[in-house]
N, C-alpha and C positions, 0 to 999 in steps of 0.2 A: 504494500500500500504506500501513496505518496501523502504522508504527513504534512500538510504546512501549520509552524507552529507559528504565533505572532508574538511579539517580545517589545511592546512601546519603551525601547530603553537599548543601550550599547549591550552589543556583546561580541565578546566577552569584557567582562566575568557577570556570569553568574549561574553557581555550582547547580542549583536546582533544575534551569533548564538543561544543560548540559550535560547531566547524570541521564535525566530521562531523556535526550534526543538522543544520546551514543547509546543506548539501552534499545530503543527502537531499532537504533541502525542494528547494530551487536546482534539483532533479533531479526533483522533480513530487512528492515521498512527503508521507503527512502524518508528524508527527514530535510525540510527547506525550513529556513528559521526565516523570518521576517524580525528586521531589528533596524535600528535607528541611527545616525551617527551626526556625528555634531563638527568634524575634521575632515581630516585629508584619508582616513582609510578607506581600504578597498572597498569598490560597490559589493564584490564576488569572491569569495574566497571557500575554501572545502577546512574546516574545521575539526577532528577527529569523526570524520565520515560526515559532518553535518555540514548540509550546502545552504552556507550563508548566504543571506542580502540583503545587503544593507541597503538605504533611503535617508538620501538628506533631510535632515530636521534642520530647528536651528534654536535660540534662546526664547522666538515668543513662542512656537510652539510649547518648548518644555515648560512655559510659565504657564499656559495654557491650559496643560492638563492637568492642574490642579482645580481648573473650574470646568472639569471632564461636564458635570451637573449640573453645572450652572449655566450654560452656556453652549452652544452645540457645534461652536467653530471649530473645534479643537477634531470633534469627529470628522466634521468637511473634509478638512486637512488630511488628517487618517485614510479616509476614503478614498480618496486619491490613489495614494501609496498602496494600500490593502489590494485594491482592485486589480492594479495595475501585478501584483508580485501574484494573485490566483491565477489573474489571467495565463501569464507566460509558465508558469511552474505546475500549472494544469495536477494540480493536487486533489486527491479524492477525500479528505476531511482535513477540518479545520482545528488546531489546538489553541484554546488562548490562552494567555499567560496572564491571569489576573484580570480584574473587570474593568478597570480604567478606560479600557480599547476597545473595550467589549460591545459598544455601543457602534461605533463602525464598523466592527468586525460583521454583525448582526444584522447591519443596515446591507453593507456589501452582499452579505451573503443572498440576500432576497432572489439575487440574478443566479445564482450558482447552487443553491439549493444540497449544500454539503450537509454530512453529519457533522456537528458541531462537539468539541470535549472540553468543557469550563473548568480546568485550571485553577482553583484558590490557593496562593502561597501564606494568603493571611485572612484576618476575619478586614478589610480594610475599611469598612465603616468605623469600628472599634478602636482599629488602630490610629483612623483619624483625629477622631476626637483625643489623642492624646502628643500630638503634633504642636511644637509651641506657636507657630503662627495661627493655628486656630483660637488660640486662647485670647487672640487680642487683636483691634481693628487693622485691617479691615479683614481677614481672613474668616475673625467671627463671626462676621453678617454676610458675610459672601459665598463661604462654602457651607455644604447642608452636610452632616452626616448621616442622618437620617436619610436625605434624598440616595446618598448613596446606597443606602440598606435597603432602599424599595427597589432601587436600577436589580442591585444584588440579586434579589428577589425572582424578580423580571426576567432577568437574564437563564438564572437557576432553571426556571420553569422552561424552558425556550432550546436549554443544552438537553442534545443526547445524552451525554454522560457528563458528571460532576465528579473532579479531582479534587480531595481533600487533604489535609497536612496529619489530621491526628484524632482518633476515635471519639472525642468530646466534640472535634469539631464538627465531624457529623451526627454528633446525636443534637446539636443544638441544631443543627439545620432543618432534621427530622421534626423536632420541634414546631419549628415556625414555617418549614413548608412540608408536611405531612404526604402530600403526593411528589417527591423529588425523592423518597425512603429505596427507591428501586435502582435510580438512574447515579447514586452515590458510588465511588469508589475510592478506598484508603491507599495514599500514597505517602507516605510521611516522609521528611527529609530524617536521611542518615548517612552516614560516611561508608565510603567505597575501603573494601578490604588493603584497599593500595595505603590507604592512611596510614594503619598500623601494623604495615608488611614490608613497605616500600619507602624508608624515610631513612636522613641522616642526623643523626647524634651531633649537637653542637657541643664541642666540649668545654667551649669559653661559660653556656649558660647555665651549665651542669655545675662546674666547679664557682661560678659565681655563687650559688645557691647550697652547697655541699653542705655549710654548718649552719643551716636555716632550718626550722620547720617553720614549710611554704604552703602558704594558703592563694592557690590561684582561680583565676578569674581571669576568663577569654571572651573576647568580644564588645558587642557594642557597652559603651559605661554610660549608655545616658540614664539621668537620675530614675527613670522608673525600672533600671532595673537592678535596682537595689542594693548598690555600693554601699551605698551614705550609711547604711546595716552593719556592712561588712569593717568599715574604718571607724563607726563609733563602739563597736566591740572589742576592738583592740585595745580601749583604753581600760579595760579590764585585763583582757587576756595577757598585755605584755607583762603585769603581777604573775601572771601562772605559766606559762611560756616565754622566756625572756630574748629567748631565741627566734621568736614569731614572727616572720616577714610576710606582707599582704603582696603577692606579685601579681599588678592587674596591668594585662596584654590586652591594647585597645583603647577606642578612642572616642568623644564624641562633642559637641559643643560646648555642652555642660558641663567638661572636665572643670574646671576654673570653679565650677563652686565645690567639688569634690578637693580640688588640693586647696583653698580657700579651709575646706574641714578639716584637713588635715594639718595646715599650718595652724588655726585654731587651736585643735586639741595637741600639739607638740607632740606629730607622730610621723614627723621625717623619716627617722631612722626605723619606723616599722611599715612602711609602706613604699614600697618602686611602682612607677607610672612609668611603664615601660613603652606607652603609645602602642599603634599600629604596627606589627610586626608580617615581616613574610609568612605566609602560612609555612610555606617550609621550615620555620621553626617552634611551631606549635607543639612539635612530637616533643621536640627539648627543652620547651618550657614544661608539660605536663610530665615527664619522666624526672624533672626536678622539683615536684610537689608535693605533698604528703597531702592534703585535701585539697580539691575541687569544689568551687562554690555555684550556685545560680539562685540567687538570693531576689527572684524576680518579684516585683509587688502586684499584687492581685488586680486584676480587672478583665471584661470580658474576655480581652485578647490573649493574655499569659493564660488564663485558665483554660483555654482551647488549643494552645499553642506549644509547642516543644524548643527550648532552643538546642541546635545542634548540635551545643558543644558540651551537654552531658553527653554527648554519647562519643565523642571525642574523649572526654575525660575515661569515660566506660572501656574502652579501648583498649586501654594501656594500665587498665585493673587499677584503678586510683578509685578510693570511696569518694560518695558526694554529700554534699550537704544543699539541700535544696530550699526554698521556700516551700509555701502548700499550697500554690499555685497550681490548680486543680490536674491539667495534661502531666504537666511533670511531676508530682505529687506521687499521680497514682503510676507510674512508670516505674520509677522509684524504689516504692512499697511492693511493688507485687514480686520483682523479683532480686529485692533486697539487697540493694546497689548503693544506701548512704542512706543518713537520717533527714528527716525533717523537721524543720523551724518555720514557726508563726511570721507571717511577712509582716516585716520593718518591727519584730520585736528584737530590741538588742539583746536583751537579755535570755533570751530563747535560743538566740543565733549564738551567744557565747557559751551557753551550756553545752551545745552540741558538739563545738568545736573539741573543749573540755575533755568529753565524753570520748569524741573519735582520738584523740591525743593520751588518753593516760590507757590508751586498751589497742594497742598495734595489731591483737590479735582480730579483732574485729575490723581496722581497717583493710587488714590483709584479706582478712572474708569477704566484707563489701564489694572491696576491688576485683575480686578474683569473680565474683558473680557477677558485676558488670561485665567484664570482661569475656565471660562464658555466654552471657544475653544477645552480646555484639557478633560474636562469632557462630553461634549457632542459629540467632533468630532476628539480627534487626542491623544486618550489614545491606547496604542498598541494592547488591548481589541477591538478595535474599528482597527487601520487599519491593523491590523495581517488578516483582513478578507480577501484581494484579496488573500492572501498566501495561505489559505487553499482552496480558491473558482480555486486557478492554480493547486491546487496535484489534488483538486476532480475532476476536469475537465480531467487532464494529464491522470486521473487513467481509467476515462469512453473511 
């Protein structure tokens, strides 16, 4: 089957469509990426089997699709481009990559009458509303999230098949759209066997860390996902741990009131803001850790949502300590891969630490069952499977 996937954004990077488009190919389909480019890169290019093409964008569209719902230029513009990449790439169904585009993608198709496969990498109504420009003029009165959760809705109802991130996420949908309970299919992001098979040991990060017990922390640090937790519990734990370094890998606007906290509470010397790092070094920061955190603070989104880098941390048999942030929670708990802590209680989150710290034997258990969870049930080897068992199915 000829897949065309639509992607309103550059690529590469980005790991989620690229697991599933090499998985399709990997699986015999062809696989055209429709994507966007803002530079001088290639219109055309073949990408590990995936045949890109890119379309000139430029800065007003991209400001553009922020009022996808507000305003229907942004789709014109799309439509264009959409049209123009079915036409020529004569693809037998349509992938979309999140709802933003979804709207042109929908309108294009009227002419082409493809099956259609909806795509959700996030709940992004949810995620909206938690966006600092929404919170204040004129983004407030201009963007609807609500509007977006009815398109959501819309759209839902309209796709042959619906791709989801994580089992909450579809039971919420089941929920609020009772007739879409058939057309669901669970696709969760999780790391490829290559992560923790195929990587090199830095040994500068190894021995920078050697007489630390490391409490890390990968990925995005904006404040909701629950740092500020993880640095005002240190001003307990360095009493009980004196040795206790916070090493957080990653980056986000909001750093600046996170080290703002940190120089507040005079906890330099127990905390490295390592920034943004190559993922190539993610294996060497987590093999220099003794726990892993995701200290995410509740709300629609984390409770439907996984981030990927427990299961990263799960990899390399490191216990976790999580929030109870509902998806990851119960991921967690069921096959007993770290403790959990009450979001944004400090005191919750340092007892845990505690706990995992004066009992090795138990981190060694944790870790070794995460570890065993990765490898026998939830490498993207392993759940890329419904993905391809929905094109072979779509294609009969």
């Amino acid at each position: 089957m000829k897949i065309g996937m639509i992607l309103d954004a550059p690529f590469p990077p980005d790991p989620r469509v690229e697991n599933e488009a090499v998985s399709l190919v990997n699986s015999g389909h062809d696989v055209f990426l429709f994507c966007l480019k803002y530079a001088d890169e290639k219109s055309s290019e073949i990408i590990n089997g995936i045949q890109v093409k890119r379309y000139s964008s430029n800065k007003l569209e991209y400001k553009l699709s922020a009022l996808a719902y507000t305003i229907s230029l942004y789709h014109f513009l799309m439509e264009k481009k959409i049209h123009q990449f079915v036409k020529e790439t004569k693809v037998d169904a349509i992938h979309i990559h999140d709802i933003r585009i979804a709207e042109a993608v929908f309108n294009v198709n009227k002419q082409f009458n493809l099956p259609i496969v909806l795509d959700l990498h996030d709940n992004m109504p949810e995620v909206m509303k938690l966006y600092p420009h929404l919170q204040k003029f004129p983004g407030k009165y201009i963007i609807s999230p609500l509007k977006w959760k009815q398109k959501e809705k819309k759209f839902i109802k309209k796709a042959d098949k619906v791709i989801s991130v994580s089992p909450e996420f579809l039971e919420n949908l089941v929920e609020r759209i009772p007739s879409s309970k058939n057309k669901l299919v669970l696709v969760p992001n999780t790391i490829r066997q290559s992560f923790y098979k195929d990587y090199k040991v830095d040994e500068l990060i190894i021995n920078k860390y050697k007489n630390h017990f490391v409490i890390l922390y990968l990925g995005d640090t904006h404040l909701r996902r629950g740092l500020q937790t993880a640095i005002e519990s240190l001003n307990f734990l360095k009493e009980v741990i004196p040795n206790i370094k916070l090493v957080i890998v990653g980056k986000n606007t909001t750093d600046v009131i996170l080290k703002q906290q940190v120089a507040d509470l005079e906890l330099e010397e127990f905390v490295d803001f390592e920034g943004w790092q190559n993922v190539a070094l993610f294996q060497s920061y987590i093999l220099a850790s003794d726990i892993c955190i995701s200290p995410l603070h509740r709300n629609l989104q984390h409770d439907v949502a996984y981030a990927n880098k427990i299961f990263q941390y799960m990899s390399f048999a490191k216990p976790l300590l999580v929030s109870d942030a509902i998806a990851q929670k119960r991921v967690v708990e069921k096959n007993k891969t770290g403790l959990v802590h009450k979001d944004r209680d400090v005191n919750d989150f340092s007892d845990k630490i505690i706990t995992l710290y004066k009992d090795e034997t138990l981190r060694i258990e944790l870790g070794e069952n995460g570890k065993r969870f990765i490898e026998e049930e939830f490498s993207w080897e392993q759940t890329s499977k419904k993905l391809i068992n929905l094109y072979d199915n779509l294609e009969s």
